[in-house]
Structures are given as structure tokens and as C-alpha cells.
ROTI-803687 format. One record per residue (C-alpha): x, y, z; residue in one letter. Coordinates in steps of 0.001 Angstrom, whole numbers, plus 500000, padded with zeros to 6 digits. Layout:
N
XYZA/...
// end
This chain:
143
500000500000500000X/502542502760499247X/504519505643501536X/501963507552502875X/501744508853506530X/497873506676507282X/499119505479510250X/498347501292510177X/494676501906512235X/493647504053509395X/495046501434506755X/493514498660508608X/490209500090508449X/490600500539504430X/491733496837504294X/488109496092506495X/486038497969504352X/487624496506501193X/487204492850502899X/483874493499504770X/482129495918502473X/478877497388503791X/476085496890501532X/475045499836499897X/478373501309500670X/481597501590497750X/484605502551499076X/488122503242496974X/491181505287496450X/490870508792494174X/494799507757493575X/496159504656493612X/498419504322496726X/497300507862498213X/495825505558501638X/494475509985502471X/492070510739500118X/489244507917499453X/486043508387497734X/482966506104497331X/479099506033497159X/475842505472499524X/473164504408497468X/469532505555498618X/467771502461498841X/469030499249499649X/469101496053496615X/470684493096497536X/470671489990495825X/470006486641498192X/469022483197496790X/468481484627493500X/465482487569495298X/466194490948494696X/464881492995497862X/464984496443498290X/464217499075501329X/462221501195499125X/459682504509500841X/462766506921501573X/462911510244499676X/466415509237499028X/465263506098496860X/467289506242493285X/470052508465494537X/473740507990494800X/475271509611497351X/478963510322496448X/481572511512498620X/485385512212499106X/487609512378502569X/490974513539503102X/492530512107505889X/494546514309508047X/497957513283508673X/497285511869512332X/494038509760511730X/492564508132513464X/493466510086516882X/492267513446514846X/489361512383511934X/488117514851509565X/484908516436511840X/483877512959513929X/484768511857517273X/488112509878517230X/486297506903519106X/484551506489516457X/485709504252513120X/485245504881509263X/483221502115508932X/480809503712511765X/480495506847509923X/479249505140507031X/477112503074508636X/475435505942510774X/474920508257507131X/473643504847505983X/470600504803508594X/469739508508507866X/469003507718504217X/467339504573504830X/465471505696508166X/465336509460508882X/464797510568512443X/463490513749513629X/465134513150516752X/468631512400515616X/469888514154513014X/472663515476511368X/471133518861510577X/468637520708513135X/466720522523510700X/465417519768508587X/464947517481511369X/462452520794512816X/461082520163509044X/460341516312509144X/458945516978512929X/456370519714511876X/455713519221508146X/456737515267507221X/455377516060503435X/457431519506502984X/459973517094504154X/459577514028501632X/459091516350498654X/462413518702499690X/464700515103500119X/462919513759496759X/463991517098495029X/467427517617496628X/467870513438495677X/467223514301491879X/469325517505491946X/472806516593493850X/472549512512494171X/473803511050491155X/471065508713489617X/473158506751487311X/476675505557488139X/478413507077485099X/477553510492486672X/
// end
């Protein structure tokens, strides 16, 4: 895995993901070797192939979407992550952005102002995420 200063934590939890994917969840490199700066996707519903069934947690505004991202790792991950507690792992992060597209919560969310949206006007909130979805999320993944 090339010279880069990931300390082996962070390049351990890379190695997890790649080994132990979450479904829904792509993780990679933007550069081959740079173990800093990853990217991947979150898609907004869930399809997962078992015995031959396709199943799908469909009814979330997010549904169709692609949720892309990019990190840059500071230089003394995991003991200082980019804006999350140290305690907590890569893989958690994910997880916990995960469970706000496929289950959003009034009363735990990232952003106070929407969750004051979902808690008084539930529709206003649907139709803003559906919009926002087909806007920013990717819908294909060629985009």
C-alpha cells in the first residue's frame, strides 16, 4: 500500500472495508496508493441479491440516489478524523449516514433545521429530500 503517513489503524480500516464491504456502501482510492484521500458512494435504497430475490428498502425520499463523497485524511488519523469523534471508526460513519438515508429521524439528526422540518411538516419534508435526491445525488453511476 505505498509511503503515505495513514498510520496502520487508518490502513487497517481501508483493508476492512475493502474485505467486509457494507452493503450499499463503495469505498476506493481517488489515487492509487494515496491511503488519504478515498472516495465512494451510499446508494439511497438498499438492493441486495440473496438466493436469487432481489429485495429492496424502498419509501425513503432518498430512493434512486447515489450519494457520492470524498475524505481527506489528516495526517494523524485516526486520533484526529476529519469532523467525527476519534472513538469512532470509518466504517461507523458510514454506517450511521447509511441509517439517515434509509430511516430518517426527527430526533437524531445530522442537521437541526430539517429534522424541525420532518417533525412539523413530514410532506414539505419528503418532497424537499425527493427534490434535493434528483438535483445533487447522482442517479446513474456514470455520473
Amino acid at each position: 500500500m505505498g509511503n503515505c503517513p495513514l498510520n496502520a489503524s487508518g490502513v487497517q480500516e481501508y483493508k476492512e472495508l475493502l474485505n467486509a464491504p457494507i452493503e450499499g456502501v463503495t469505498v476506493g482510492l481517488v489515487v492509487d496508493e494515496d491511503l488519504m484521500k478515498w472516495e465512494g458512494s451510499i446508494v439511497g435504497v438498499l438492493q441486495s441479491s440473496s438466493n436469487n430475490l432481489t429485495y429492496s428498502k424502498r419509501g425513503t425520499p432518498y430512493d434512486g440516489g447515489i450519494f457520492k463523497f470524498e475524505v481527506d485524511f489528516p495526517s494523524d488519523f485516526p486520533f484526529k478524523p476529519p469532523k467525527w469523534k476519534p472513538a469512532m471508526s470509518f466504517r461507523s460513519v458510514l454506517l450511521a449516514i447509511q441509517d439517515k438515508l434509509y430511516n430518517p429521524k426527527a430526533d437524531d439528526p445530522f442537521e437541526p433545521d430539517v429534522a424541525q422540518v420532518l417533525k412539523e411538516d413530514p410532506d414539505k419534508f419528503k418532497a424537499t429530500a425527493k427534490e434535493w435526491t434528483k438535483k445533487y445525488a447522482h442517479l446513474t453511476w456514470d455520473q
